[in-house]
Short mmCIF file of the C-alpha atoms (twelve columns), coordinates in Angstrom:
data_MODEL
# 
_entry.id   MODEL 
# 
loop_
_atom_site.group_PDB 
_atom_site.id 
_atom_site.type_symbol 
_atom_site.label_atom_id 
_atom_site.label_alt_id 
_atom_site.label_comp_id 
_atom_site.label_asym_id 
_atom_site.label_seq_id 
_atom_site.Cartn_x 
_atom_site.Cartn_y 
_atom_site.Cartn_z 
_atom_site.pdbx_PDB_model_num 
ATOM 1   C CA . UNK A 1   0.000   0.000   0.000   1 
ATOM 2   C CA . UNK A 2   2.655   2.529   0.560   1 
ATOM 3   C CA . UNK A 3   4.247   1.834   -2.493  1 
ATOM 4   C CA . UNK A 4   1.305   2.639   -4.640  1 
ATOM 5   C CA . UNK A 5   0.920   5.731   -2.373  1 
ATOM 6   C CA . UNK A 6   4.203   6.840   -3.617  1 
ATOM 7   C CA . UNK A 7   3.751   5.822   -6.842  1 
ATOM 8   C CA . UNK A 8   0.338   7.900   -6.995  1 
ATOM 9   C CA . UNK A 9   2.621   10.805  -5.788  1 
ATOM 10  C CA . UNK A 10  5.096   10.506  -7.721  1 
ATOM 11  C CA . UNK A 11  2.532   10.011  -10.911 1 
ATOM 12  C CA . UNK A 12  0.603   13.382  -10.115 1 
ATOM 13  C CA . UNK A 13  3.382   15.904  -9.931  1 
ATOM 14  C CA . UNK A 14  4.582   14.223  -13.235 1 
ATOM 15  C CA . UNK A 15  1.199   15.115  -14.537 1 
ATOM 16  C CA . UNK A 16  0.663   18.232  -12.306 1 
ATOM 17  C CA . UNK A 17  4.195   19.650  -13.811 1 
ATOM 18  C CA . UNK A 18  3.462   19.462  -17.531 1 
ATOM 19  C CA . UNK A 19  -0.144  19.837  -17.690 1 
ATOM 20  C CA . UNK A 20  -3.332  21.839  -16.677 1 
ATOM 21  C CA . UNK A 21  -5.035  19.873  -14.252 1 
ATOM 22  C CA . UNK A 22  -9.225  19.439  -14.585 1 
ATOM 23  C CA . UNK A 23  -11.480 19.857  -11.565 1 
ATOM 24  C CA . UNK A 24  -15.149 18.964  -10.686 1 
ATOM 25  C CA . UNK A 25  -17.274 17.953  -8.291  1 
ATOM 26  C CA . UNK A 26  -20.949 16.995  -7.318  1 
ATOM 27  C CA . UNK A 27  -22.783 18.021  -4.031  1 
ATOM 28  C CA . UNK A 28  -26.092 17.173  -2.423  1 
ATOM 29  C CA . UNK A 29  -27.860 17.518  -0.006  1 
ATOM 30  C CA . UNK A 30  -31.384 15.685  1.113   1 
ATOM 31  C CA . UNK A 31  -33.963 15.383  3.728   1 
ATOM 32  C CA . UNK A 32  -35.978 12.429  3.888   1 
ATOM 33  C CA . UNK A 33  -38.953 11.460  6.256   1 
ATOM 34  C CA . UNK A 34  -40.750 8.503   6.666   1 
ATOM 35  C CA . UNK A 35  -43.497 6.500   8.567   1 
ATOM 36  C CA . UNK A 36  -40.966 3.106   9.811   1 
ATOM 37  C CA . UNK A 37  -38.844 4.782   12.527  1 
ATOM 38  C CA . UNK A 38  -36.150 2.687   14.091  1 
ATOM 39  C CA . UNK A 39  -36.173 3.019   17.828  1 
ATOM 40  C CA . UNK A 40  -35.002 5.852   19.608  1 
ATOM 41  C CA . UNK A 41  -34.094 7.449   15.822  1 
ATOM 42  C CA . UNK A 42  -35.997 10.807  14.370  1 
ATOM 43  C CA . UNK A 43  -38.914 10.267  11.679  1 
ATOM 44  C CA . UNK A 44  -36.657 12.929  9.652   1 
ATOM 45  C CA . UNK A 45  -33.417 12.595  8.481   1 
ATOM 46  C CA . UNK A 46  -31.213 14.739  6.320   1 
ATOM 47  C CA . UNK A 47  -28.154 13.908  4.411   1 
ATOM 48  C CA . UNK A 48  -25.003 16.353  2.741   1 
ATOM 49  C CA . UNK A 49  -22.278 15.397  0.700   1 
ATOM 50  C CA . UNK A 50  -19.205 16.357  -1.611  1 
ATOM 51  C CA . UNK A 51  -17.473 14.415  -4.198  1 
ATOM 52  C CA . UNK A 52  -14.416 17.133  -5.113  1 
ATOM 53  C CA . UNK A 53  -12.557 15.601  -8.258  1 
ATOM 54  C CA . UNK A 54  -8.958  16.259  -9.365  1 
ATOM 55  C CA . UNK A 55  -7.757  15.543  -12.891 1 
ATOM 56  C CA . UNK A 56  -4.590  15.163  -14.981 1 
ATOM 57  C CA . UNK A 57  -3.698  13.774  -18.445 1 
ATOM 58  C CA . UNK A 58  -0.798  14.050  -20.528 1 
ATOM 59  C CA . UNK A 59  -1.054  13.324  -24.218 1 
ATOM 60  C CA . UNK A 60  2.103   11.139  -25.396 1 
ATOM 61  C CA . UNK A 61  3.376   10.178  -28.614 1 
ATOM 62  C CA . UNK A 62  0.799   8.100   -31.371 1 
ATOM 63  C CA . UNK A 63  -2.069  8.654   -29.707 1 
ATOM 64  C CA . UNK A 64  -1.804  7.135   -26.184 1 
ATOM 65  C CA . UNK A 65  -2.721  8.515   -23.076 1 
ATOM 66  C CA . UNK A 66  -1.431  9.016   -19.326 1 
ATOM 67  C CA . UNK A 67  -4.008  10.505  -17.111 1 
ATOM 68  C CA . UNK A 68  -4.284  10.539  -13.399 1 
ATOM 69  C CA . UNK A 69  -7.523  10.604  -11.176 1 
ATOM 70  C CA . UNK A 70  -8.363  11.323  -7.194  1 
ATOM 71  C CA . UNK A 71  -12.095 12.065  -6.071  1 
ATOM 72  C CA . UNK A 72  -12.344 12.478  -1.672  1 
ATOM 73  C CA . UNK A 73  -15.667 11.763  -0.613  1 
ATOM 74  C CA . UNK A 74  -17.772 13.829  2.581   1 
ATOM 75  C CA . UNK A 75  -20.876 12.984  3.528   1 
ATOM 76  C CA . UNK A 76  -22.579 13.053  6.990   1 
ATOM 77  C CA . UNK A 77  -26.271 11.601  7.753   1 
ATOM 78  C CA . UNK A 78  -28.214 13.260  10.541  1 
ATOM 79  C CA . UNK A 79  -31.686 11.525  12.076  1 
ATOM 80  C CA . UNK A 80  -32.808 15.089  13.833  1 
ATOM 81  C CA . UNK A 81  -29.969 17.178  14.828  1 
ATOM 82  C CA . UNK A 82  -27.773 13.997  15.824  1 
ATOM 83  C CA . UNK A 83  -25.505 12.974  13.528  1 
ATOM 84  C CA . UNK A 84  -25.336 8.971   12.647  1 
ATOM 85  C CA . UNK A 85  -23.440 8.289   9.741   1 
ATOM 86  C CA . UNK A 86  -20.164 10.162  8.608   1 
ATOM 87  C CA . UNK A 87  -17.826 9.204   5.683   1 
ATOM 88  C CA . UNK A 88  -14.760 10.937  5.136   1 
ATOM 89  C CA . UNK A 89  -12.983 8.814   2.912   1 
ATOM 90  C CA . UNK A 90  -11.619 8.516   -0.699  1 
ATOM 91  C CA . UNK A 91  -13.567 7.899   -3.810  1 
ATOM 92  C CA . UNK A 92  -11.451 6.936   -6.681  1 
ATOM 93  C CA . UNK A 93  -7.753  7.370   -6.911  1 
ATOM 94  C CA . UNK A 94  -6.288  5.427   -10.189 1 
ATOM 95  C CA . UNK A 95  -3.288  5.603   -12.711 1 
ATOM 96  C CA . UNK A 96  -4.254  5.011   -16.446 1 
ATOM 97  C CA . UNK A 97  -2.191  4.337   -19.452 1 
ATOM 98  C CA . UNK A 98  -4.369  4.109   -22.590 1 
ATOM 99  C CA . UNK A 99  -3.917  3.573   -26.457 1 
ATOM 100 C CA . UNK A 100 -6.060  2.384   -29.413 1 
ATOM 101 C CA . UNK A 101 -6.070  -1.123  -28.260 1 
ATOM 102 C CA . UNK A 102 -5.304  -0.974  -24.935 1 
ATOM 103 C CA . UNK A 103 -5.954  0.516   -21.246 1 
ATOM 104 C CA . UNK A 104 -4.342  0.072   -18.055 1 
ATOM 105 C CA . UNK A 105 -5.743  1.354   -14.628 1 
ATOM 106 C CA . UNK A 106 -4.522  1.047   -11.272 1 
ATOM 107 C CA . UNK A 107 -6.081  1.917   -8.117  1 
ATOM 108 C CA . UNK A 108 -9.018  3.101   -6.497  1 
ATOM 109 C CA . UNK A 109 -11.862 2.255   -9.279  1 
ATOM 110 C CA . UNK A 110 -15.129 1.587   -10.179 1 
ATOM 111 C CA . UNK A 111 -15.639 -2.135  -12.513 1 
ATOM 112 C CA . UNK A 112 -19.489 -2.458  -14.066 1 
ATOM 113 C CA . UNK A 113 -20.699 -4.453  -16.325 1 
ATOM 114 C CA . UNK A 114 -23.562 -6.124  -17.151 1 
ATOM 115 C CA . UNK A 115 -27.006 -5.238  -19.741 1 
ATOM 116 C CA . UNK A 116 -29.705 -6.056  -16.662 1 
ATOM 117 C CA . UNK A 117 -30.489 -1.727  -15.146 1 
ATOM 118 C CA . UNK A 118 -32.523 -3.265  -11.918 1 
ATOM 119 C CA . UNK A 119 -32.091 -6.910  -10.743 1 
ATOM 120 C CA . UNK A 120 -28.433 -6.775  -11.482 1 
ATOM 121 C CA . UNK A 121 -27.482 -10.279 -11.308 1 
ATOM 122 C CA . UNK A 122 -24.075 -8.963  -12.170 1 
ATOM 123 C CA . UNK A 123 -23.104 -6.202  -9.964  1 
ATOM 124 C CA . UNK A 124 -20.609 -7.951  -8.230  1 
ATOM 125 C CA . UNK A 125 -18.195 -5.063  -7.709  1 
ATOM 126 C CA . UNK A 126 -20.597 -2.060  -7.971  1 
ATOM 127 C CA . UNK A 127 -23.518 -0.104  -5.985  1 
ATOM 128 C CA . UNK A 128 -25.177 1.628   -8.672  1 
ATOM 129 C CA . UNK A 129 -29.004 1.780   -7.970  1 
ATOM 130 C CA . UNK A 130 -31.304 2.862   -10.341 1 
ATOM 131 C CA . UNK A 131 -33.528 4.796   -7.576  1 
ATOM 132 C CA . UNK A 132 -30.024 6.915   -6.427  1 
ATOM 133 C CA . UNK A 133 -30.509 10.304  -8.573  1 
ATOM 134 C CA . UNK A 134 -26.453 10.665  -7.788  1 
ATOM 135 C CA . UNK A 135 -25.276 7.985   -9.490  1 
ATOM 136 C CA . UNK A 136 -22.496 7.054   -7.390  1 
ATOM 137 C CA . UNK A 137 -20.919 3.809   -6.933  1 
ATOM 138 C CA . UNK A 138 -18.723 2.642   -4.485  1 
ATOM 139 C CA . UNK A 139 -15.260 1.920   -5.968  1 
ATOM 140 C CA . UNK A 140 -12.386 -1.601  -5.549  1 
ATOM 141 C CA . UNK A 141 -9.339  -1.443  -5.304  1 
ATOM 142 C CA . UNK A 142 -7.680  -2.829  -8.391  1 
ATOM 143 C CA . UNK A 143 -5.259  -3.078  -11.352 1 
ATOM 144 C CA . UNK A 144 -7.338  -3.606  -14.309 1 
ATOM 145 C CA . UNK A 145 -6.529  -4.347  -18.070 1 
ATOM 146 C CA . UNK A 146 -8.678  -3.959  -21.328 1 
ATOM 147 C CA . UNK A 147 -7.885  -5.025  -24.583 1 
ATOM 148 C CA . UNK A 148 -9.135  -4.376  -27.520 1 
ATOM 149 C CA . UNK A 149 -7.897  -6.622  -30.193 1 
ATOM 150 C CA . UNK A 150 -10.770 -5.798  -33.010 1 
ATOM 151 C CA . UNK A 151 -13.285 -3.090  -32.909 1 
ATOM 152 C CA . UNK A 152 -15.926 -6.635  -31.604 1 
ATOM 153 C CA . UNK A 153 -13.981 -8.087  -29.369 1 
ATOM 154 C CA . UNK A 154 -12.491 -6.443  -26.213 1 
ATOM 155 C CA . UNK A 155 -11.005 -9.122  -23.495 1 
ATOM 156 C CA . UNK A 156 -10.695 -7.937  -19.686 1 
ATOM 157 C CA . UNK A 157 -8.729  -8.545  -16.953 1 
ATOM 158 C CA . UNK A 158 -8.368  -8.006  -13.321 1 
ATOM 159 C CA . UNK A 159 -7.133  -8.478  -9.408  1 
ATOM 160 C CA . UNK A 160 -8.651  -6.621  -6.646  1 
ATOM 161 C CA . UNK A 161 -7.365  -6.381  -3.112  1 
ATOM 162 C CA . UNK A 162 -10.070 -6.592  -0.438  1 
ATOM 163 C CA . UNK A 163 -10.248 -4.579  2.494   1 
ATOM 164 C CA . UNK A 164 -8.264  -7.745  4.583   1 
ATOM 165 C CA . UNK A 165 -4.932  -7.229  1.619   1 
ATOM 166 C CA . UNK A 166 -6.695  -10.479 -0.044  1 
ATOM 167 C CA . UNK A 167 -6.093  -10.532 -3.357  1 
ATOM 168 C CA . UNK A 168 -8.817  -12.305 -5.766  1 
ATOM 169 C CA . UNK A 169 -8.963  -12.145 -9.376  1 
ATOM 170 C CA . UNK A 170 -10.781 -12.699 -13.243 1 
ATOM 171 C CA . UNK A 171 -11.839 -11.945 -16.270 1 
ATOM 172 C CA . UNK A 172 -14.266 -10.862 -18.945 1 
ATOM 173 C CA . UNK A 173 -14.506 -11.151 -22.710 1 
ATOM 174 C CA . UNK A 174 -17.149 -8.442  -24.552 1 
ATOM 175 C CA . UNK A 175 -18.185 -9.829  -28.548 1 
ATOM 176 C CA . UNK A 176 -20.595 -7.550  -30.614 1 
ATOM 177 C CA . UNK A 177 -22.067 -9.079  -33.439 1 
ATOM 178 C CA . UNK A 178 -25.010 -8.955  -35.626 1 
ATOM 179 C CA . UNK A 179 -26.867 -11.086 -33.040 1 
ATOM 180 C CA . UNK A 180 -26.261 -8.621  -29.998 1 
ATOM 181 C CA . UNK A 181 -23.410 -8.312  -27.538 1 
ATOM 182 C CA . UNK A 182 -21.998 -10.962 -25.731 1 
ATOM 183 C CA . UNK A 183 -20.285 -11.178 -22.343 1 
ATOM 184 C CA . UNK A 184 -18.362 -14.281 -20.804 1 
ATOM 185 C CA . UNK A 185 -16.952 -13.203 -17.268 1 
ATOM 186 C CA . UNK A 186 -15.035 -14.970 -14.628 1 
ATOM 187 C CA . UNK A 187 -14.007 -14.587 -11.151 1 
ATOM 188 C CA . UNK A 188 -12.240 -16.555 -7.951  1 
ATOM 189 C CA . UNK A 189 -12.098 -15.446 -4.413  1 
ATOM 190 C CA . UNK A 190 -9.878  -16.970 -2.489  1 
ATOM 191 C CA . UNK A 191 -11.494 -14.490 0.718   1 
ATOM 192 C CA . UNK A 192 -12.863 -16.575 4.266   1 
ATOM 193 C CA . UNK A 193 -14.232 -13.334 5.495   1 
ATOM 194 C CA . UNK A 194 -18.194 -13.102 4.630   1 
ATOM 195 C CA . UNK A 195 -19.142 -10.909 2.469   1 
ATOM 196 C CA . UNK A 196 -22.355 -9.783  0.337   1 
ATOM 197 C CA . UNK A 197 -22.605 -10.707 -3.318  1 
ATOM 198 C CA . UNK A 198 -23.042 -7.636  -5.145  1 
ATOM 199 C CA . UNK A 199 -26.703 -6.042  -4.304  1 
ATOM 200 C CA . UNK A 200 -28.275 -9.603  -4.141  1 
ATOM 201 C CA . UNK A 201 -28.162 -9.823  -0.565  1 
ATOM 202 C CA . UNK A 202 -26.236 -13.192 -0.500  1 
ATOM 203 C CA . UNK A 203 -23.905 -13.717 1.569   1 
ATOM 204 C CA . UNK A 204 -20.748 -16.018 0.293   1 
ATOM 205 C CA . UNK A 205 -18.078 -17.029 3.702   1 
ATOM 206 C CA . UNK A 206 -16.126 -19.288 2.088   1 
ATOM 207 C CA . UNK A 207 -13.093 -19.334 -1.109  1 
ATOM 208 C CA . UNK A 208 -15.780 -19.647 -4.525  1 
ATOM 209 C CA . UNK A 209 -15.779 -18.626 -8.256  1 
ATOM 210 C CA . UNK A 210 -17.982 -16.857 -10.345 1 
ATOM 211 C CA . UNK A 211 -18.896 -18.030 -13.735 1 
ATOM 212 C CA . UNK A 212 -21.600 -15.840 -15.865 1 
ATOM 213 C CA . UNK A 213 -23.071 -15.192 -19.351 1 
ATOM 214 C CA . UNK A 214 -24.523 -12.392 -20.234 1 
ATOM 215 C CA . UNK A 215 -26.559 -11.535 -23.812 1 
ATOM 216 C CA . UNK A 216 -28.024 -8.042  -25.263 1 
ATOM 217 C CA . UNK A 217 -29.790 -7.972  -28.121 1 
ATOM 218 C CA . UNK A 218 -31.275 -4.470  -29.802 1 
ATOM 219 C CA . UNK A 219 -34.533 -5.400  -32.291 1 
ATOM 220 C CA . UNK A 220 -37.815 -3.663  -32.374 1 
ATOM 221 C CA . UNK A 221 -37.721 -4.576  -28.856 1 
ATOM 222 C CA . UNK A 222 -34.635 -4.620  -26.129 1 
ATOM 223 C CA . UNK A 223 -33.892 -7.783  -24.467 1 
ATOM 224 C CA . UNK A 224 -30.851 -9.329  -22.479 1 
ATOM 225 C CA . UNK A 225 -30.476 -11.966 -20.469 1 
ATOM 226 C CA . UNK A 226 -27.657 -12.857 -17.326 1 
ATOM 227 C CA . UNK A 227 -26.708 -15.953 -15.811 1 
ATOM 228 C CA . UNK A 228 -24.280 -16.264 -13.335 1 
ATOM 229 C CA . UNK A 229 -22.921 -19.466 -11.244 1 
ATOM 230 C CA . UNK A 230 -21.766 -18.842 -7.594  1 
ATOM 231 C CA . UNK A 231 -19.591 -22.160 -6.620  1 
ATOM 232 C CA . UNK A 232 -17.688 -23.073 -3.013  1 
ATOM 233 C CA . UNK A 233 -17.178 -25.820 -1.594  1 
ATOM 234 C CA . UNK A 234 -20.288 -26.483 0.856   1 
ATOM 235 C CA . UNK A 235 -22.656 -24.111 -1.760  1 
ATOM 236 C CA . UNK A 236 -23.555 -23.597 -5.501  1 
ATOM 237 C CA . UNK A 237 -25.699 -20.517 -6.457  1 
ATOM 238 C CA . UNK A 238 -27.229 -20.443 -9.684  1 
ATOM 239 C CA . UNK A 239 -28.788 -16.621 -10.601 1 
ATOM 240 C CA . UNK A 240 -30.496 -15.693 -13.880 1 
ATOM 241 C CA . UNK A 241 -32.700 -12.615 -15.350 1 
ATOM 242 C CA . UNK A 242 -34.546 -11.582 -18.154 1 
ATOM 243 C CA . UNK A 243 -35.139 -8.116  -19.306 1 
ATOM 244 C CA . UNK A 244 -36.442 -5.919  -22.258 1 
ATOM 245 C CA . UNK A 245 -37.500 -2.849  -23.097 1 
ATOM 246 C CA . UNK A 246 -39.712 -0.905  -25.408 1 
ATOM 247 C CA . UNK A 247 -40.561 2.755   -26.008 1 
ATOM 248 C CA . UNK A 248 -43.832 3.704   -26.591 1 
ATOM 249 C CA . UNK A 249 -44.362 6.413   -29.140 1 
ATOM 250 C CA . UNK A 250 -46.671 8.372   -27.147 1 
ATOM 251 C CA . UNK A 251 -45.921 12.308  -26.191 1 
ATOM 252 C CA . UNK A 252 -41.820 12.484  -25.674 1 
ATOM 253 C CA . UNK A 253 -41.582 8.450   -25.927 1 
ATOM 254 C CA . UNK A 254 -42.550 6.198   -22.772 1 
ATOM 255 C CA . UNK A 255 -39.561 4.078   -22.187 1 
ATOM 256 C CA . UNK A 256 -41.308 0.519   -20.375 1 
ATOM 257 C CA . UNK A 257 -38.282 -1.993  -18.888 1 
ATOM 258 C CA . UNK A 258 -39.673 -5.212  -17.713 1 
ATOM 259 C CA . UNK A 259 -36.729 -7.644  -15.488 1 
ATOM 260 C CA . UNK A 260 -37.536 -11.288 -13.639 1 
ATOM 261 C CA . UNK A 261 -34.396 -12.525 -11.805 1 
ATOM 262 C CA . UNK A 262 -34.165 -16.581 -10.288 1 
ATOM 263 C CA . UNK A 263 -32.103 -17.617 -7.415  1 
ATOM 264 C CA . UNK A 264 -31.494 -21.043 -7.072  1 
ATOM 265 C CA . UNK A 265 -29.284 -21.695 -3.486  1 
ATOM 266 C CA . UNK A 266 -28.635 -25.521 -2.143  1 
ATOM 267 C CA . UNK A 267 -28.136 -24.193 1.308   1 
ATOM 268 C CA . UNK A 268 -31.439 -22.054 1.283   1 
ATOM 269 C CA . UNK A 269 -34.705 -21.351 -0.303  1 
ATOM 270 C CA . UNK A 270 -34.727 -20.192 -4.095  1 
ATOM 271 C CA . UNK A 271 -35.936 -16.975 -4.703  1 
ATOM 272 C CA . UNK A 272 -37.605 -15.167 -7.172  1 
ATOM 273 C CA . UNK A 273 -38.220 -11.554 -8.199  1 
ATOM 274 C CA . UNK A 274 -40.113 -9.318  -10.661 1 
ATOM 275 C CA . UNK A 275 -39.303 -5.352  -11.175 1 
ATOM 276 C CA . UNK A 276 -40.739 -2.945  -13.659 1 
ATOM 277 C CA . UNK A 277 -39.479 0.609   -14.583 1 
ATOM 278 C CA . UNK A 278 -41.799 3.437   -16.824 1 
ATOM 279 C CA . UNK A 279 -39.846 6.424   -17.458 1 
ATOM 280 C CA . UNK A 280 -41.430 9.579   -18.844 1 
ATOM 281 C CA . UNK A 281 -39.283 12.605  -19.869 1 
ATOM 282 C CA . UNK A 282 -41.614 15.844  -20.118 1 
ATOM 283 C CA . UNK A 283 -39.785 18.463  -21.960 1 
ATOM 284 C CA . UNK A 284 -36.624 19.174  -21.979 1 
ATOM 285 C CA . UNK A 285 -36.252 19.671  -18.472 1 
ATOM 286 C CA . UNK A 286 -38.555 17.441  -16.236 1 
ATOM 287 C CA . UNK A 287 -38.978 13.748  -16.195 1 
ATOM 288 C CA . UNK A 288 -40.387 11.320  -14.464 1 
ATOM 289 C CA . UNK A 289 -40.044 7.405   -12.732 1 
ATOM 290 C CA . UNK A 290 -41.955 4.495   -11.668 1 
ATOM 291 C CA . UNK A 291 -40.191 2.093   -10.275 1 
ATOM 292 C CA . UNK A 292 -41.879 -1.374  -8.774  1 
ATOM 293 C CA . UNK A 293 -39.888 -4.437  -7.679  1 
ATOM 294 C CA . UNK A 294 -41.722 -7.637  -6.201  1 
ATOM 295 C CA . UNK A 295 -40.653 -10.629 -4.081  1 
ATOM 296 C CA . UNK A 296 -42.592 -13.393 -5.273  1 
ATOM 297 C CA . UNK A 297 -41.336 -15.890 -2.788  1 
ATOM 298 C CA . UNK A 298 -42.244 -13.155 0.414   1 
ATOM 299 C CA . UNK A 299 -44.825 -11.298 -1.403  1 
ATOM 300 C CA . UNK A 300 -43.354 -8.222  -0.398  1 
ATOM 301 C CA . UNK A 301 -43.760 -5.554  -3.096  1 
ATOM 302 C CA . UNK A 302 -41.465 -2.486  -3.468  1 
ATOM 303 C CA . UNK A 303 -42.865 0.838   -5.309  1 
ATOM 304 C CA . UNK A 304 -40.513 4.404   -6.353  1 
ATOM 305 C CA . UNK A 305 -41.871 7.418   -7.858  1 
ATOM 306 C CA . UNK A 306 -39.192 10.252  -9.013  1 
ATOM 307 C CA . UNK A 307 -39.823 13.519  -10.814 1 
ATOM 308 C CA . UNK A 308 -36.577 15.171  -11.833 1 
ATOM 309 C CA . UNK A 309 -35.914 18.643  -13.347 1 
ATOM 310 C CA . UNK A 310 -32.649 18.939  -14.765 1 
ATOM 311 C CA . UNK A 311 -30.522 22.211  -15.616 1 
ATOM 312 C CA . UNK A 312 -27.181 22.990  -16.579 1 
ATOM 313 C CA . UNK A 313 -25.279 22.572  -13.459 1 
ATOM 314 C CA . UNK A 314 -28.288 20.954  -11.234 1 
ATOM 315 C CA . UNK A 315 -31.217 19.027  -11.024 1 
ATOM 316 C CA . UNK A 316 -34.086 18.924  -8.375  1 
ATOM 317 C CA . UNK A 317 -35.599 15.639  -7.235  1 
ATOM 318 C CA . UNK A 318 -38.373 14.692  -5.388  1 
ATOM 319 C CA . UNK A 319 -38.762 10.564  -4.126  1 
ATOM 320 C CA . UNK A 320 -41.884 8.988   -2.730  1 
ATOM 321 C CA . UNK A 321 -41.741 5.498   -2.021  1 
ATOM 322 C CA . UNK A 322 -43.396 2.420   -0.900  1 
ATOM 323 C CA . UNK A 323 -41.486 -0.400  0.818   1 
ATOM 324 C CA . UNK A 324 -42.152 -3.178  3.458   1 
ATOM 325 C CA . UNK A 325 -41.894 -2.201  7.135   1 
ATOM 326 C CA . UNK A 326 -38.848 -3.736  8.954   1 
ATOM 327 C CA . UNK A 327 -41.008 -6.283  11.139  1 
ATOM 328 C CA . UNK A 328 -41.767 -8.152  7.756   1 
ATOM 329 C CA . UNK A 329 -38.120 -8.361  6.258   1 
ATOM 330 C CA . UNK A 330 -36.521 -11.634 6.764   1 
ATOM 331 C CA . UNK A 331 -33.324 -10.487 7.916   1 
ATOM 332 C CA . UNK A 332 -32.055 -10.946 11.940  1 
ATOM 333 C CA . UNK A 333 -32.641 -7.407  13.365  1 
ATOM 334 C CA . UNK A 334 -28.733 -6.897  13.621  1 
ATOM 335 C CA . UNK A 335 -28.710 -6.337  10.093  1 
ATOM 336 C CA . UNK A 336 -31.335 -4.564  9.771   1 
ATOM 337 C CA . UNK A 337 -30.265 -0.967  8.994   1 
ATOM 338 C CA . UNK A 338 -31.311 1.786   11.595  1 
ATOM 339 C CA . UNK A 339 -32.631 4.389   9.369   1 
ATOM 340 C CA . UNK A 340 -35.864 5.683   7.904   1 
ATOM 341 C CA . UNK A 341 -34.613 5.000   4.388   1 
ATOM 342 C CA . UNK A 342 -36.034 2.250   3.325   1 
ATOM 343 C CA . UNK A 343 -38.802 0.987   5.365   1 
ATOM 344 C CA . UNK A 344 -42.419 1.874   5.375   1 
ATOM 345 C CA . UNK A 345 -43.776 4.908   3.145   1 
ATOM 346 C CA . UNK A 346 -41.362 7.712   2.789   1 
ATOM 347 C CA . UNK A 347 -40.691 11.386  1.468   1 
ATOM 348 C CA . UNK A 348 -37.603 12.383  0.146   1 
ATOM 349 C CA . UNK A 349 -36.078 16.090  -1.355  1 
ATOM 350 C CA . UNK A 350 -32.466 15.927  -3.230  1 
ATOM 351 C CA . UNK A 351 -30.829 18.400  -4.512  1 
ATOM 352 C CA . UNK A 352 -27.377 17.672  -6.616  1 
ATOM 353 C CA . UNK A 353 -25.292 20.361  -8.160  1 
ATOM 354 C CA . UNK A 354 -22.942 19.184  -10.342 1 
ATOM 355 C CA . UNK A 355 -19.630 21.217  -11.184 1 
# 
């Protein structure tokens, strides 16, 4: 770790020396009240943030690339006036060295991929939800490698470093063809430690690969399909959805996404869920979401509603939702999350300004 700290160093005055550096940000700020209230926690709770972004690149010779990347991430989560969350921590921080067929990145990083926008049966190093106006995912650290032999065929690689220094690695292999895109990925984890696959909510506490296929194909209407293959030792996890969607030609164009995901787990029941999205943009400046996602196994049903106005530098959001109270999740109350978010019906404002 303190090598690549000195190598990051060392990297960025390079940079810093010879070229103008780029900076951004995003901030937000929320308040959010609902009608589940953990005990002894406020019915209101508020939330602000800052992602400040730093940027170098230096062009080299025959068109490759050296650029240079460090994003510190504030936030701090109040339920009332107490304060009961607070990140301070950073975001991304990566090295890349890119050319026409091939990029190299090192560091602090965000790895998606994957057609599926809801039930992400592969979001096995991500966070991105589709209900979080931000768009922020949580980052891995990693060296990664794309190449791109043909202007079809790009073939991945990767090793990430946990947060106990264990190192696990794989692969992944993109085709486009006439019959859609086509994804092949791989992954082992040598890790004991227990620890949540992706946004799935299954938990994995033994060494295990990861085998998946993933298929996209763009007719009159979108469709894709994943399949991924969680093996260990005392477990084998089998997870696969189907998606499409279709835009209606109505007004602006009603985009309608349809997703069914399967969990098949020898050590527990299967389970088995349903989610549909309607998006409506009205204008140039205001849009709007429906979101519902339903457990068919718990019969617990899940409904979001977002209107969105965007501007230049900004955009405005206001979130109602509909979820399950805590008493009727399945999880043990210690991991149950003490917050408002989540639980119940709830009210939420965001504001995110975006420099």
């Amino acid at each position: 770790m303190q090598f690549k700290r000195q190598l990051f160093f060392l990297l960025s005055l390079s940079l810093a020396s010879t070229q103008p550096y780029f900076l951004k940000g995003q901030f937000w700020a929320s308040g959010l009240t609902g009608n589940d209230v953990p005990s002894g926690q406020s019915s209101f709770e508020s939330t602000i943030g800052y992602i400040p972004t730093i940027s170098f690149a230096k062009q080299l010779t025959n068109g490759q690339l050296l650029d240079f990347e460090w994003a510190y991430r504030l936030d701090r989560s109040y339920s009332g006036d107490s304060l009961f969350s607070n990140h301070e921590k950073n975001h991304r921080l990566w090295v890349r060295y890119s050319s026409e067929k091939l990029e190299a990145r090192l560091g602090l990083q965000k790895i998606v991929f994957g057609p599926s926008q809801i039930l992400r049966t592969l979001s096995w190093f991500d966070t991105i939800d589709l209900k979080d106006p931000t768009n922020q995912t949580d980052g891995v650290e990693a060296f990664r490698l794309k190449w791109y032999p043909t202007n079809t065929l790009s073939i991945w690689s990767w090793a990430i470093q946990n947060d106990q220094d264990v190192l696990s690695y794989g692969g992944r292999t993109e085709l486009s063809s006439s019959y859609g895109e086509f994804g092949f990925t791989f992954h082992s984890d040598p890790s004991k430690t227990p620890q949540q696959l992706g946004q799935l909510g299954i938990i994995v506490s033994e060494p295990h690969q990861r085998f998946a296929l993933d298929i996209r194909h763009d007719g009159f209407i979108g469709s894709w399909m994943e399949s991924a293959i969680i093996t260990s030792a005392n477990s084998n996890i089998r997870i696969t959805t189907f998606g499409g969607d279709f835009t209606l030609p109505i007004f602006n164009g009603i985009l309608i996404m349809k997703e069914a995901m399967y969990i098949e787990n020898k050590n527990s029941d299967n389970q088995s869920f349903t989610a549909l999205m309607v998006m409506l943009p009205l204008g140039m400046i205001h849009s709007v979401y429906y979101i519902s996602q339903y457990n068919l196994i718990e019969k617990l049903s899940y409904s979001y509603f977002r209107w969105t106005a965007t501007y230049d530098k900004f955009s405005l959001n206001l979130l109602l939702s509909q979820s399950p109270n805590r008493t009727e999740c399945s999880f043990s109350p210690e991991h149950i999350p003490k917050t408002v978010a989540g639980f119940g019906t709830g009210i939420q404002f965001i504001f995110i300004y975006n420099h």
